[in-house]
C-alpha atoms as one frame of an Amber mdcrd trajectory, in Angstrom:
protein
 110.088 126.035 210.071 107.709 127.825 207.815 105.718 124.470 206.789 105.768
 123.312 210.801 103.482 126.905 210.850 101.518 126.060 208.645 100.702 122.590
 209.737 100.083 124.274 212.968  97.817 126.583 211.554  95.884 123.268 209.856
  95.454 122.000 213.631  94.163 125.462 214.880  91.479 125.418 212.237  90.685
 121.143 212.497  90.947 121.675 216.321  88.522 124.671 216.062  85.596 122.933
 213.766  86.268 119.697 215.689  85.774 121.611 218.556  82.167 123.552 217.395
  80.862 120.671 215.957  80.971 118.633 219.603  79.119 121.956 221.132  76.771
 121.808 218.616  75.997 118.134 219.233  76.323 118.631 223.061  73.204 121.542
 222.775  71.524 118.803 220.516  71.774 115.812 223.411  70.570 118.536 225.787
  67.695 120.155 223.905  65.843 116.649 223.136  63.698 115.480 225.413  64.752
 112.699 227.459  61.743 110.262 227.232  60.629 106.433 228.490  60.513 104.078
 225.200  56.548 103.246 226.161  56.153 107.137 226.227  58.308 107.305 222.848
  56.546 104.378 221.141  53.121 105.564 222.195  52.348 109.389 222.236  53.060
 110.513 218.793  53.817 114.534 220.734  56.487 113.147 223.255  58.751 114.902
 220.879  59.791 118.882 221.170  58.464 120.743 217.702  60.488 119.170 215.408
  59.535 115.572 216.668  63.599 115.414 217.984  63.623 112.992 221.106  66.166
 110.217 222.634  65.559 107.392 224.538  67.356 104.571 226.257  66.876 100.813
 226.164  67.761  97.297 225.233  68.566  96.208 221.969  66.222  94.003 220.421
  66.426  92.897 216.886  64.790  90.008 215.476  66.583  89.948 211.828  69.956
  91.176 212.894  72.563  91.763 209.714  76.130  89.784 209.631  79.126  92.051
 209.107  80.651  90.827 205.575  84.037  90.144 206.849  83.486  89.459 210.978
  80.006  87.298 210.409  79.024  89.207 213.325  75.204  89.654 214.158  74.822
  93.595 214.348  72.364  96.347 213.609  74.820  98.365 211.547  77.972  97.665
 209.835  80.641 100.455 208.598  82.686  98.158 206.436  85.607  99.408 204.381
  88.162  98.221 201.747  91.356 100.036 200.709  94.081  99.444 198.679  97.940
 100.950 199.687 100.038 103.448 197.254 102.957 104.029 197.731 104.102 107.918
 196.441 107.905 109.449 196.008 108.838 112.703 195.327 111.768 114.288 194.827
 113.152 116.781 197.986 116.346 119.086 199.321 117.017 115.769 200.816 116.616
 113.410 198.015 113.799 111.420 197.148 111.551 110.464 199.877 108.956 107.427
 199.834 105.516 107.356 201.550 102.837 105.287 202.089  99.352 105.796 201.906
  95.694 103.901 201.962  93.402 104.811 199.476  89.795 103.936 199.900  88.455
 101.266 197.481  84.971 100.880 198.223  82.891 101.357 201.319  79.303  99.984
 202.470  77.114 101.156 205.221  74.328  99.466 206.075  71.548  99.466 209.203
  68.229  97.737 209.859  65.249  98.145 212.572  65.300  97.115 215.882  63.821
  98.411 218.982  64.745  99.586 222.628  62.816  99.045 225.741  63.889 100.266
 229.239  61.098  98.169 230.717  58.027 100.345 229.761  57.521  98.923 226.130
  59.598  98.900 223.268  59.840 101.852 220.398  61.008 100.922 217.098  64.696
 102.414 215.792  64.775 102.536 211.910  68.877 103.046 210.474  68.495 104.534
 207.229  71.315 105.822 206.347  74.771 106.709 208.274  74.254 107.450 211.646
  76.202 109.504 214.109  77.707 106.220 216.683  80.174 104.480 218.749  80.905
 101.507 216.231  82.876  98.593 217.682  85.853  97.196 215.392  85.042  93.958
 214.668  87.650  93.073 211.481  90.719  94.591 210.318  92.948  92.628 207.960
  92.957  91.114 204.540  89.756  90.889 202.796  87.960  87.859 202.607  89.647
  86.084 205.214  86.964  86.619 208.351  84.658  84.518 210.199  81.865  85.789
 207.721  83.497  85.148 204.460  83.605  88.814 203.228  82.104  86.996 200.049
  81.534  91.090 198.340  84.828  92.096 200.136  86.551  89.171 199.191  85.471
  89.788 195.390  86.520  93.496 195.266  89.870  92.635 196.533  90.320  90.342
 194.244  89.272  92.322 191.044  91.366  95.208 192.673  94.420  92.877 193.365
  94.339  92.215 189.607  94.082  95.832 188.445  96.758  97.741 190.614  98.918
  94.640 192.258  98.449  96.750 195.501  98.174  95.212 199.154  95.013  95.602
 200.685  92.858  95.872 203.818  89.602  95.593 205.226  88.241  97.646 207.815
  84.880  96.291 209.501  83.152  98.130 212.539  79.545  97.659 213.854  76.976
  98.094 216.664  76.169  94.782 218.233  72.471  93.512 217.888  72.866  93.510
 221.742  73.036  95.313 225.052  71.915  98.946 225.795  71.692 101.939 223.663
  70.962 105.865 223.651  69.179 106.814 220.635  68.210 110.197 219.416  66.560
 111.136 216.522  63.062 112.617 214.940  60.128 110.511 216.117  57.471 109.467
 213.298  54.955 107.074 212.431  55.757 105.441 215.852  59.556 105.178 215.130
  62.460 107.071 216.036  64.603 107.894 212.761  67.509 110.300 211.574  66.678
 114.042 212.566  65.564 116.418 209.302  68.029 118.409 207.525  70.991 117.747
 205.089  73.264 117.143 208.126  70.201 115.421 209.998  71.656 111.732 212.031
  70.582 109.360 213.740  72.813 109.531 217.187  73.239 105.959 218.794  75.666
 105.144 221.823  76.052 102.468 224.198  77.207 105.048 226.569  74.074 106.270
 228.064  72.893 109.668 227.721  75.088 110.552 230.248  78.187 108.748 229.433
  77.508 110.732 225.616  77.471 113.968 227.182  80.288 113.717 228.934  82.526
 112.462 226.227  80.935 115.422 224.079  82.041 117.879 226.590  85.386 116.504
 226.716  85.696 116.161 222.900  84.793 119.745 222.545  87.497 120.756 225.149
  89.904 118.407 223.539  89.091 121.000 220.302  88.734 123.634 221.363  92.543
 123.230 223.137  94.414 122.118 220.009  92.900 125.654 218.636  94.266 127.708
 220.465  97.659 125.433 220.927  97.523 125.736 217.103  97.013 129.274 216.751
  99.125 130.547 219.607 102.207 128.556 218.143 101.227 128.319 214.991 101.322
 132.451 213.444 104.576 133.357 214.785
């Protein structure tokens, strides 16, 4: 009973910073000025003080990336190789076997592209991991997808050989197509990651308003398994 307390108590607390964080990132999508892509790509001030803004367009990219393992044309891949362990340990009720994934390796990757709602397009730059919906596009063993996973197919291997371990590989992107909401720090004519050590770029094919209200419901979603946590959770 004690340790179903104190796993409570580790919801109350996840719940609770889950929670703050989507506030925090709800104030963000509020607080940024809403702008056309001709305004964003030409009026270097259409930015509040800090240059934040977000925008919403088309995709276009002319040099779209393939996703190692899907072969997928995309503007961003997420793609992720693990390797299972399996762990025992000795209980009051013998010993007890689990399961777990353990990441291998991991590559993110992005490119530029731009978005035009039909007043001109503004350039996106992804320079590092951004803050997005990313669509699974490959789960399964490495090496064996549409896009030959040739770097995925050659880490499982060497890992295969080292451990004897089953593996997996996890693949999720944004397609080089359709609409997205972008918000970032507009410079040099391009919209890029906002400043700060915790500074994202925020992309979503949900619309500014379809982002807003999954924030608010995220947040509310935290903010409950808080208090579920902490009311149940200290007695």
């Amino acid at each position: 009973m004690q340790y179903f307390g104190f796993f409570l108590l580790v919801v109350f607390v996840g719940g609770l910073i889950f929670g703050l964080l989507q506030m925090m990132k709800g104030k963000k999508l509020l607080s940024a000025p809403f702008k056309k892509t001709g305004e964003a790509a030409s009026n270097p001030q259409a930015g509040d003080a800090t240059g934040t803004i977000s925008v919403e367009g088309q995709v276009a990219c002319q040099q779209p990336l393939r996703g190692p393992q899907s072969g997928q044309p995309c503007i961003y891949f997420h793609y992720k190789l693990e390797e299972e362990h399996t762990k025992s340990k000795l209980t009051e009720r013998g010993t007890e076997t689990t399961k777990e994934w353990r990441v291998v390796s991991e590559q993110k990757q992005g490119t530029a592209f731009t978005l035009d709602d039909g007043t001109g397009p503004v350039w996106v730059q992804i320079t590092d991991s951004v803050d997005a919906d990313l669509q699974q596009s490959f789960s399964g063993v490495p090496g064996t997808g549409a896009g030959g996973g040739v770097a995925g197919a050659a880490l499982g291997i060497v890992a295969a050989a080292m451990s004897g371990g089953r593996l997996r590989a996890t693949e999720r992107i944004i397609p080089h197509q359709g609409k997205l909401f972008a918000l970032g720090k507009l410079e040099a004519g391009r919209i890029g990651k906002t400043d700060g050590m915790m500074g994202k770029l925020i992309l979503s094919p949900k619309g500014r308003e379809g982002l807003l209200g999954a924030t608010k419901r995220n947040q509310i979603i935290g903010f409950v398994l808080a208090g579920v946590g902490l009311v149940a959770g200290v007695p």
